[in-house]
N, C-alpha and C positions, 0 to 999 in steps of 0.2 A: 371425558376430560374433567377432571379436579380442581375447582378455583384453588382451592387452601394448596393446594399443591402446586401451584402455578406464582399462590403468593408467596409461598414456602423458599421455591426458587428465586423470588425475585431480593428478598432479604439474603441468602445464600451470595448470592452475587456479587449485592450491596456488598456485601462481609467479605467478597472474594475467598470464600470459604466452601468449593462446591467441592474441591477433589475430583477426580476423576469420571467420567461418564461411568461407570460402571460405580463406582466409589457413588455417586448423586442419586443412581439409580434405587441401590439402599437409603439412602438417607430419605429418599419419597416413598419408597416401597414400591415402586414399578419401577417397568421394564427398561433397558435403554433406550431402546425403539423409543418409549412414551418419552425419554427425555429430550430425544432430538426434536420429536413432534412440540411439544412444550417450549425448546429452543425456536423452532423455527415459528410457531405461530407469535412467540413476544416478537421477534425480527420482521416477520412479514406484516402481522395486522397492527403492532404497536410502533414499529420502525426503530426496535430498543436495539441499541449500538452495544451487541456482546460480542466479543470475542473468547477463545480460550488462550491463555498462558501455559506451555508446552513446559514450562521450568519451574513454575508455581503449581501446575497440574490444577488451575481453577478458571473457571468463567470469571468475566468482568464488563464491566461497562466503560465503551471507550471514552467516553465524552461524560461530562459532568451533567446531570439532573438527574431525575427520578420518574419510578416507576409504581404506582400505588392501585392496588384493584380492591381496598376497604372505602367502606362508604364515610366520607368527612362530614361533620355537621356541619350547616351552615345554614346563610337567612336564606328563605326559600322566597323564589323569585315570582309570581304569582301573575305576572305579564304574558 
């Protein structure tokens, strides 16, 4: 598994700019298989509300918030 690829998709989505499962699959360089696997674990371990649009032909997120696997700065909590 590919984090950059995983974060790759999750911007993709943001942008509702994935194209088709086959179409996505190029745009990460693997396989569709890897894209389902990649959809299903953001769904099962992250709980990320994606659907696909059959007439946009793109992934989305149903529900507003976000999704981020980059590390943010912040005060480190030392407790």
């Amino acid at each position: 598994m590919n984090i950059k690829n995983i974060q790759l998709l999750i911007e993709l989505i943001e942008q509702k700019n994935t194209g088709t499962p086959a179409e996505l699959s190029k745009k990460l360089a693997v396989s569709e298989r890897m894209i389902y696997k990649y959809l299903d674990i953001l769904k099962s371990e992250f709980n990320a509300p994606i659907k696909y649009n059959h007439t946009l032909q793109t992934y989305y997120f149903t529900e507003a918030g976000s999704l981020d696997l980059r590390w943010q700065e912040g005060e480190l909590n030392t407790q």
